[in-house]
Backbone bond lengths (Angstrom), bond angles and torsions (degrees), N, CA, C in turn:
res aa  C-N    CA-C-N  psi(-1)  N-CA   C-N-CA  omega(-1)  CA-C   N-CA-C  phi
1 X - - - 1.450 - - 1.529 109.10 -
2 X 1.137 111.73 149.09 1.982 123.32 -177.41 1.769 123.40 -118.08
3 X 0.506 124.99 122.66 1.157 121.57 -179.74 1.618 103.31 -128.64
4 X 1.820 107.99 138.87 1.442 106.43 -151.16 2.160 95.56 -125.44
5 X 0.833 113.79 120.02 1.680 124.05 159.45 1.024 99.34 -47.01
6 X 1.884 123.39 111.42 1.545 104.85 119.10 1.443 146.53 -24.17
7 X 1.056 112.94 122.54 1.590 106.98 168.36 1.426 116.79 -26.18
8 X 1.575 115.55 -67.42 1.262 126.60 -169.19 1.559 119.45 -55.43
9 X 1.368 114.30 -19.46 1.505 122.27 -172.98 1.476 98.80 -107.05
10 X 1.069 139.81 3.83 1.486 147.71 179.37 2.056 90.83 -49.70
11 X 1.011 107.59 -70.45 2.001 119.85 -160.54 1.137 86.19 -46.44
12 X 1.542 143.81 -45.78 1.365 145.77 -115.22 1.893 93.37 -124.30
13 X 1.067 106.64 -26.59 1.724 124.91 -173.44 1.561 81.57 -81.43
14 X 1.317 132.76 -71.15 1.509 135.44 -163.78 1.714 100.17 -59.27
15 X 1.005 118.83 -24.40 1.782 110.77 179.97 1.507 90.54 -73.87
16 X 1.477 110.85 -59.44 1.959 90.93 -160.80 1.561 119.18 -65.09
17 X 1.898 113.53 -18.02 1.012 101.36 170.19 1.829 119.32 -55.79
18 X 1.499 111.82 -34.16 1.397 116.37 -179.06 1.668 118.49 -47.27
19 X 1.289 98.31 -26.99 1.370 109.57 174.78 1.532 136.39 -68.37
20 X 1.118 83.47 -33.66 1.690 94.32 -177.33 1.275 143.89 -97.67
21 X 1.027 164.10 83.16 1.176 146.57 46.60 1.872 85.72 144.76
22 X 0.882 132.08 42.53 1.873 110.41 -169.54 1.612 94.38 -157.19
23 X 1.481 96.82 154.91 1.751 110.76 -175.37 1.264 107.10 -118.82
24 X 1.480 115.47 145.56 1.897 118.80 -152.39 1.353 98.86 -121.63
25 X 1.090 122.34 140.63 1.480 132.41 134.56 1.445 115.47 -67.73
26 X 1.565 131.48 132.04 0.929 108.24 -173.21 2.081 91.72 -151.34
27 X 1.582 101.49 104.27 1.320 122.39 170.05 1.464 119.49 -80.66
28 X 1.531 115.22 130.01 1.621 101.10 169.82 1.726 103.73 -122.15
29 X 1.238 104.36 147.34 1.541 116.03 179.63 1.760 109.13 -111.94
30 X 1.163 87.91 146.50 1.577 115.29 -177.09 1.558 126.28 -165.25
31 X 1.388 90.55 117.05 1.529 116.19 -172.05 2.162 105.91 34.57
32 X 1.827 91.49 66.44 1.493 99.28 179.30 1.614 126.29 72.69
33 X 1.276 98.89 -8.22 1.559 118.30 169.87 1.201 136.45 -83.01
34 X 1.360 152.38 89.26 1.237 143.81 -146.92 1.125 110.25 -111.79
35 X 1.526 147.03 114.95 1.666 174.08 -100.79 1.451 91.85 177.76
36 X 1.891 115.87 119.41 0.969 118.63 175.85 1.528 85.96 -103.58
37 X 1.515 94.00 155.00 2.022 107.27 -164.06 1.757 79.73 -99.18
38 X 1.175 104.80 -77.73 1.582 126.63 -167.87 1.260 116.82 -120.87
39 X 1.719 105.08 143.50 1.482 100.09 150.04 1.329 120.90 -149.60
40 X 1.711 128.18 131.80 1.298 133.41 -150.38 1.260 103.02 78.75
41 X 1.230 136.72 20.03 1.474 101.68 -171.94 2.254 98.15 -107.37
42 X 0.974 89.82 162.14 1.681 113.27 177.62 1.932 108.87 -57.39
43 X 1.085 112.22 155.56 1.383 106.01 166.91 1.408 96.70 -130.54
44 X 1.724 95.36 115.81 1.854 100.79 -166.39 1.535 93.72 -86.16
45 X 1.515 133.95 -4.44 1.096 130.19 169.81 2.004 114.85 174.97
46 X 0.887 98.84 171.13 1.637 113.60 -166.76 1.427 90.21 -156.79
47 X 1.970 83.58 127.22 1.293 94.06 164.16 1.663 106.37 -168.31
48 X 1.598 101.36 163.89 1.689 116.50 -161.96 1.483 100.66 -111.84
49 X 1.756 91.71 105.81 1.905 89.86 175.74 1.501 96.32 -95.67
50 X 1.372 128.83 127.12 1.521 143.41 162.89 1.704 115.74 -96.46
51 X 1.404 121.02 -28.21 1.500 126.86 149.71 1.228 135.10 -70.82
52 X 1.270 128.24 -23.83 1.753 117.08 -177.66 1.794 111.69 -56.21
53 X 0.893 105.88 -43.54 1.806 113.06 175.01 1.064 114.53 -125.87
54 X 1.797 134.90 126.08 1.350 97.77 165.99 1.261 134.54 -90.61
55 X 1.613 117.59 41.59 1.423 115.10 170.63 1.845 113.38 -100.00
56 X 1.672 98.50 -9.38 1.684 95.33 -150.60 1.638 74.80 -125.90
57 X 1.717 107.11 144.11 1.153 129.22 123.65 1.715 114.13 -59.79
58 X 1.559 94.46 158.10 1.569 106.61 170.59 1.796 109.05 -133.78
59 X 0.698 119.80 141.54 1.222 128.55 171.12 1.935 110.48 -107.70
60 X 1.097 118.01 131.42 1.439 95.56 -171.24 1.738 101.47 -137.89
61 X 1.322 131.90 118.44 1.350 130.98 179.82 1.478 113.57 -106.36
62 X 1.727 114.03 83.88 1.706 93.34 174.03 1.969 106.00 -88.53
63 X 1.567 88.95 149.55 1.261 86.45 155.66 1.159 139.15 -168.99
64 X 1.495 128.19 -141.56 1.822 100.77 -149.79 1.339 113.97 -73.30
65 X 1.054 121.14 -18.29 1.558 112.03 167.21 1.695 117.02 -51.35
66 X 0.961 116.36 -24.48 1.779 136.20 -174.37 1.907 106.97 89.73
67 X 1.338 106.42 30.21 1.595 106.78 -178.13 1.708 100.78 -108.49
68 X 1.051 121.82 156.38 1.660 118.85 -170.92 1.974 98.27 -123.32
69 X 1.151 105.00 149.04 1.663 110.29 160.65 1.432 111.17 -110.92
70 X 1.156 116.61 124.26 1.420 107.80 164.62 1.691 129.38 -108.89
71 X 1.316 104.27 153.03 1.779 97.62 -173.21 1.518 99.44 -134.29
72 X 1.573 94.89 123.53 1.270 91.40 -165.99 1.565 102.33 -114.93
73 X 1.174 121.54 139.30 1.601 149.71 -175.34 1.718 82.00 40.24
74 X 1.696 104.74 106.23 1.346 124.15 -176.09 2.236 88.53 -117.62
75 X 1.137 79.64 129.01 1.813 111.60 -176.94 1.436 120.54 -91.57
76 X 1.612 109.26 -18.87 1.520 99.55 156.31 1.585 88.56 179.57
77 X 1.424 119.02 176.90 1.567 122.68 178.61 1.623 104.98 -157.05
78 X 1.538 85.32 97.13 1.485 95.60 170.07 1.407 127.56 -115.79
79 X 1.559 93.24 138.88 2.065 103.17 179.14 1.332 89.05 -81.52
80 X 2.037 87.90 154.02 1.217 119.06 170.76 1.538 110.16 -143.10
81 X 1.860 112.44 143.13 1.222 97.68 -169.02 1.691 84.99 -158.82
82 X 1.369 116.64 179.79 1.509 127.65 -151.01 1.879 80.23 -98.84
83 X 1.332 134.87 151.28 1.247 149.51 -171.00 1.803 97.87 -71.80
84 X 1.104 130.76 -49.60 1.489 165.15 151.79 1.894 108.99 -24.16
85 X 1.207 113.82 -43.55 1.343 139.83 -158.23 1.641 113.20 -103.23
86 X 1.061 117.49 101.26 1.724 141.26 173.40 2.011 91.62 -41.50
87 X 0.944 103.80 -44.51 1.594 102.77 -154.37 1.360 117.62 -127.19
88 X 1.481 108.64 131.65 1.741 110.34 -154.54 2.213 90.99 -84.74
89 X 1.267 70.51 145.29 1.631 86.03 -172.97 1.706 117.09 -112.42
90 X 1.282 122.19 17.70 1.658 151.41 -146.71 1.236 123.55 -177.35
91 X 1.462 108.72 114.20 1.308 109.05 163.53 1.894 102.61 -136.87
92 X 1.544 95.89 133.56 1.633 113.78 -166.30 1.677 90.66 -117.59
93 X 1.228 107.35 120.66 1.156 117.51 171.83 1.921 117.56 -114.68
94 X 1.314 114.21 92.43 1.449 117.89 -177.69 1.326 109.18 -65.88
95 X 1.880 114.90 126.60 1.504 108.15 -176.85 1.516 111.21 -153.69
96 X 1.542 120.10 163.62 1.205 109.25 179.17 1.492 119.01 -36.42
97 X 1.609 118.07 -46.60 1.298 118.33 -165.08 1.249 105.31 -97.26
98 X 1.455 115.98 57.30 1.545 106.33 -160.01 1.187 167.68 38.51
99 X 0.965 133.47 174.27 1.818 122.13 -136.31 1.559 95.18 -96.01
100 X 1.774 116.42 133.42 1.095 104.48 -166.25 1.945 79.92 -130.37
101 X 1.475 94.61 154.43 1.287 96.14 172.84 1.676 119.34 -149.75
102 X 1.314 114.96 132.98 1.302 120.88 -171.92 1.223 107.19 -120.91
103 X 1.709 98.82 132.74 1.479 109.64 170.85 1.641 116.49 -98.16
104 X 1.404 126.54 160.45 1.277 110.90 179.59 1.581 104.24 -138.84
105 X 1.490 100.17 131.35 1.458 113.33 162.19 1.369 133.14 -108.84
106 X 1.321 109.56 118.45 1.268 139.28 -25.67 1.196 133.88 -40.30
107 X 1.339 143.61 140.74 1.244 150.84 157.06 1.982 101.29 -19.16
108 X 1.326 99.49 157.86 1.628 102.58 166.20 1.702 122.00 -124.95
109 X 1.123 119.96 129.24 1.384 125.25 -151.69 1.255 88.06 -94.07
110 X 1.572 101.41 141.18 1.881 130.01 -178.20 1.694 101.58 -44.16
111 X 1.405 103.26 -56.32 1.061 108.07 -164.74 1.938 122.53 -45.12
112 X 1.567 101.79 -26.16 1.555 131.72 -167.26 1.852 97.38 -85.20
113 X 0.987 99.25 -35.46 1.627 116.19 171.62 1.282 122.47 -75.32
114 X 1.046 107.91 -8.82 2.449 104.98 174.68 1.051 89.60 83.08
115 X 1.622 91.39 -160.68 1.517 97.36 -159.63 2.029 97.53 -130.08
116 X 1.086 100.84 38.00 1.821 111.92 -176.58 0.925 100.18 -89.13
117 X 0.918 145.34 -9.87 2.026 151.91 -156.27 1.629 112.88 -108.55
118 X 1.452 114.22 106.73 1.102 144.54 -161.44 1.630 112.12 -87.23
119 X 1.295 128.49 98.60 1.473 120.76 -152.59 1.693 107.01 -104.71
């Protein structure tokens, strides 16, 4: 099952990730190539720069290691989770600089997420 972010709730999606409590794997793909960023590591924060350029979104993941991922002009961000499963365990974010995708352990339950999330 998928569940897809509005654009507009993207800034507001990166605050509740700040909140929570879970450690990511976090793979990025490019042109069929897959580069693992992290794994286990913390997300000491998430956040949506809409000013640095005005052509590019930023997506920005620092974390506890003190290393950052960035995603630059990201095209949509959708959870993915087992039909079976309370709590999405995936988030694939398609972007200019390619498709980056984070898993989270534990998964994060809808409910922890508001109610912006478009299923």
């Amino acid at each position: 099952m998928t569940a897809e972010i509005p654009e507009k709730f993207w800034g507001q999606f990166c605050g509740t990730l700040n909140s929570q409590r879970v450690l990511v794997d976090i793979r990025h793909e490019v042109e069929g190539e897959m580069r693992l960023v992290a794994q286990g590591a913390s997300i000491r924060s998430a956040s949506l720069d809409e000013t640095s350029d005005a052509c590019n979104n930023i997506i920005t993941f620092e974390l506890g290691s003190g290393s950052q991922h960035r995603v630059l002009e990201p095209t949509r961000l959708i959870l993915r989770k087992d039909k079976r499963d309370v709590h999405y365990h995936l988030l694939e974010i398609p972007a200019e600089s390619g498709t980056t995708v984070l898993v989270f352990h534990p998964g994060i339950n809808l409910s922890m997420l508001g109610t912006f999330i478009i299923r």
